[in-house]
GUPA-385349 format. One record per residue: x, y, z of N, C-alpha, C, O, CB in turn. Coordinates in steps of 0.05 Angstrom, whole numbers, padded with zeros to 5 digits, always signed. Glycine has a CB too. Example, Ala and Ser with C-alpha at 12.3 -4.5 7.8 and 13.67 -1.06 7.14 Angstrom:
BEGIN
+00264-00114+00156+00246-00090+00156+00264-00066+00156+00285-00066+00169+00226-00089+00181;+00257-00045+00142+00273-00021+00143+00258+00001+00157+00268+00023+00161+00282-00012+00114;
This chain:
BEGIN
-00537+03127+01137-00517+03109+01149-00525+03080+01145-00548+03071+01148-00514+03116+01180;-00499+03065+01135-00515+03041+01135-00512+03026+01158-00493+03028+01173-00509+03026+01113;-00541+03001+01163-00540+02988+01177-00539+02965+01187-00539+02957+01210-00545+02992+01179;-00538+02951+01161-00508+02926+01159-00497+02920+01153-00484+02933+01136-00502+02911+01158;-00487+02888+01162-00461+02886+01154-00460+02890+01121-00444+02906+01110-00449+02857+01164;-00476+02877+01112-00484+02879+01075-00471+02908+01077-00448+02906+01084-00524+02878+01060;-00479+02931+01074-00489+02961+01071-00467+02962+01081-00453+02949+01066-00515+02977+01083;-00454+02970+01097-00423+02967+01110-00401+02961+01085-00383+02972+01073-00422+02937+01135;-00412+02944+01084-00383+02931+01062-00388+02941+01034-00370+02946+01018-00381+02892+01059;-00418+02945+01028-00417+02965+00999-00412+02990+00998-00403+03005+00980-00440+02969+00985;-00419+02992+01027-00407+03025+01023-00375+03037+01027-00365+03058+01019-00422+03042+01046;-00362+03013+01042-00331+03016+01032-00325+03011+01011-00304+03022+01005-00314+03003+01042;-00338+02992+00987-00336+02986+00960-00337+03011+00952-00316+03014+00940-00356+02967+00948;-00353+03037+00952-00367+03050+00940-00342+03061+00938-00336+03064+00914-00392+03060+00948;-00327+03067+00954-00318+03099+00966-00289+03081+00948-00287+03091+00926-00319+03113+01014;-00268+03058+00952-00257+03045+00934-00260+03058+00907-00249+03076+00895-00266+03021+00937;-00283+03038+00900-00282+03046+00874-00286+03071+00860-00269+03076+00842-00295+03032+00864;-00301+03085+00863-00295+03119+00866-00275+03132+00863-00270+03150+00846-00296+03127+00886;-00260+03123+00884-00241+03136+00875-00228+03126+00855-00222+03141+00836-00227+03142+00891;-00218+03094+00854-00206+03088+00827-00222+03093+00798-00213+03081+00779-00199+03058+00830;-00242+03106+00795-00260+03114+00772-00247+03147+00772-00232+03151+00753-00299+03110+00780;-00251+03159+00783-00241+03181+00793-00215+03188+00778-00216+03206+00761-00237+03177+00821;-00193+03173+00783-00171+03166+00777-00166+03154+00748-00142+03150+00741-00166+03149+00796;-00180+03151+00735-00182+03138+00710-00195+03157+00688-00191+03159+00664-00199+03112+00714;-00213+03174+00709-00223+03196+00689-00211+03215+00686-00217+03228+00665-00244+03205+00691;-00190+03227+00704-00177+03243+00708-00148+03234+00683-00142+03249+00664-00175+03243+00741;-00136+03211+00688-00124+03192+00663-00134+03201+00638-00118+03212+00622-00133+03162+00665;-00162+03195+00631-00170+03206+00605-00169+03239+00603-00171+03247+00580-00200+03197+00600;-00166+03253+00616-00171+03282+00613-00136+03290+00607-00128+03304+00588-00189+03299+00645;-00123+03279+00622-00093+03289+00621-00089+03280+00598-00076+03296+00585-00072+03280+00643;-00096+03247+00577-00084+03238+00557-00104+03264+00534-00093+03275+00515-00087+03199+00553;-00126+03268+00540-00128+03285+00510-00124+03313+00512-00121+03327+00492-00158+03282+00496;-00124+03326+00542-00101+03356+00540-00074+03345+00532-00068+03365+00519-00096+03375+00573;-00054+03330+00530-00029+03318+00523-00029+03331+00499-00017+03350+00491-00026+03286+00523;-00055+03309+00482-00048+03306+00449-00058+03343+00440-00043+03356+00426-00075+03272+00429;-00083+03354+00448-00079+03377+00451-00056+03394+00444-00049+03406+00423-00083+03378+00472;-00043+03392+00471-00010+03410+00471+00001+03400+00453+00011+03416+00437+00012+03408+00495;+00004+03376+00449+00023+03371+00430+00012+03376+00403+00029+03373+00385+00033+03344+00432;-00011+03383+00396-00017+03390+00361-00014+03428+00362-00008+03442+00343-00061+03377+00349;-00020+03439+00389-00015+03470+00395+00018+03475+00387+00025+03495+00375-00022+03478+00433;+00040+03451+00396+00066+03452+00399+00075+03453+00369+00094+03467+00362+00076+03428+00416;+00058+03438+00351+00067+03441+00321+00074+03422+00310+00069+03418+00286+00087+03456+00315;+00093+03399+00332+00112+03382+00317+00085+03356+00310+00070+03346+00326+00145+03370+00341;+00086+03353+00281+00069+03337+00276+00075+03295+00291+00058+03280+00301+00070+03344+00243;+00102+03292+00286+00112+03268+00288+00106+03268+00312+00091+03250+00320+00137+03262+00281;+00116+03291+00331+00108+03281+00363+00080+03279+00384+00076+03267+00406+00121+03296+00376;+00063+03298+00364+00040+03288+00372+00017+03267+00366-00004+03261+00378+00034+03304+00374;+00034+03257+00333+00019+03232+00325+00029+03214+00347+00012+03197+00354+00026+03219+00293;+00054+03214+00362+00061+03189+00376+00039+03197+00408+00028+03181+00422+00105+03186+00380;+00040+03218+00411+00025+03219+00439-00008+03218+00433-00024+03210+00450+00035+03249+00458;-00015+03226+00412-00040+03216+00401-00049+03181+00401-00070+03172+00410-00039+03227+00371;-00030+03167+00391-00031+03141+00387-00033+03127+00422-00049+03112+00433-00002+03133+00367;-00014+03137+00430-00018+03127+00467-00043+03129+00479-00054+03113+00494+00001+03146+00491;-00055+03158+00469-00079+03171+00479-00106+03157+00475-00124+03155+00491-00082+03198+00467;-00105+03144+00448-00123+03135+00431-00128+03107+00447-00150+03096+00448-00112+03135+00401;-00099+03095+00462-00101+03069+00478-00114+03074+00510-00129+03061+00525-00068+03056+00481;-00106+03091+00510-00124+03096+00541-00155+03114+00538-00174+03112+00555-00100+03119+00564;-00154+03131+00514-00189+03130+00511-00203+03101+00508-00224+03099+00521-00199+03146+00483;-00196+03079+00496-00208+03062+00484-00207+03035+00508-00222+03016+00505-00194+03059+00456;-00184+03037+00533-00188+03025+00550-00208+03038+00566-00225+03022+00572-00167+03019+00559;-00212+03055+00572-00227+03070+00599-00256+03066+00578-00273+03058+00594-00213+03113+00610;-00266+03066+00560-00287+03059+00538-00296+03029+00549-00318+03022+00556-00274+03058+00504;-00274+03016+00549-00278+02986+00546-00289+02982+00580-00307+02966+00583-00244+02965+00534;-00283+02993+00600-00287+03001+00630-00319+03005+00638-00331+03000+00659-00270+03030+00637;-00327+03015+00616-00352+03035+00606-00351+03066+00633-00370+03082+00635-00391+03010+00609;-00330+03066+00647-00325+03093+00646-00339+03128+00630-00349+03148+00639-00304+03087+00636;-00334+03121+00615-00349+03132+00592-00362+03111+00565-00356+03087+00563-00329+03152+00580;-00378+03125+00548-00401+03110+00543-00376+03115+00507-00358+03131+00502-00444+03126+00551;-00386+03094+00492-00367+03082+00474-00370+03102+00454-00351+03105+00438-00373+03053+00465;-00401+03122+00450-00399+03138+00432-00374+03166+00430-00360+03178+00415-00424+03145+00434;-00382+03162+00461-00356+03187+00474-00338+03189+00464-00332+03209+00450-00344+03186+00498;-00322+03170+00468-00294+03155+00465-00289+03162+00428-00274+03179+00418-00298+03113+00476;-00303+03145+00418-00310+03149+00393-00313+03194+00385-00307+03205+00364-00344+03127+00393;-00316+03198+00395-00324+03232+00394-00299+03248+00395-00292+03267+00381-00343+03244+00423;-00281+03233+00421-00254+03252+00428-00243+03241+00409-00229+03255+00395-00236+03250+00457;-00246+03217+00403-00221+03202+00381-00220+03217+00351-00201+03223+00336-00229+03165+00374;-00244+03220+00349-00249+03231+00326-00235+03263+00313-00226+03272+00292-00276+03231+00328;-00242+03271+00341-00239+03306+00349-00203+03307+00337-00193+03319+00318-00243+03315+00394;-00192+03290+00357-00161+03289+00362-00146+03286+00333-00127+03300+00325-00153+03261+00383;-00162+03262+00319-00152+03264+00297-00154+03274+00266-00139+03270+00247-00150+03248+00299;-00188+03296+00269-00188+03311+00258-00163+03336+00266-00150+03349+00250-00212+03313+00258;-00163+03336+00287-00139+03363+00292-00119+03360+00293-00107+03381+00300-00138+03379+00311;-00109+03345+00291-00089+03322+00272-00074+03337+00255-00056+03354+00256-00105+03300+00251;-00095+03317+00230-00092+03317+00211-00101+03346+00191-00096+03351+00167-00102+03293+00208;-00117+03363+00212-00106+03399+00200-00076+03401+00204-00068+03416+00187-00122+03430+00222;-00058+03393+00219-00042+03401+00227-00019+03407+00201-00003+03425+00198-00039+03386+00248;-00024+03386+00188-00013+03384+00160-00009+03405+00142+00000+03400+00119-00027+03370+00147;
């Protein structure tokens, strides 16, 4: 428990930001199951376009350091190798 005022107010920081991290990672997980479904779905055109969105919100939540830049770099890679099998 904290016991001051300092400690008080970081620990409402904590629980804040938490959750908005929380919330952002959860963001990244829904954008690369998206592009996922959409390369499972077939249509190439439509999952290059939900790929391309995806690719903006891996690379923001990167820039967050959220996740660490190699990561980011890893899914991106993944997504558009399976892609471009899709062909």
């Amino acid at each position: 428990m904290a016991n001051t005022a300092q400690a008080r107010k970081r620990a409402r920081q904590a629980v804040k930001q938490n959750a908005h991290n929380s919330a952002q990672r959860s963001a990244l997980r829904t954008a690369i199951k998206a592009v996922r479904k959409a390369i499972v779905g077939g249509d190439k055109a439509a999952a290059t376009l939900v790929f391309q969105s995806s690719i903006s919100t891996i690379d923001r939540i990167a820039d967050k350091k959220l996740i660490h830049k190699n990561k980011a770099a890893r899914h991106k890679s993944r997504l558009s190798a399976a892609l471009k099998a899709l062909a």
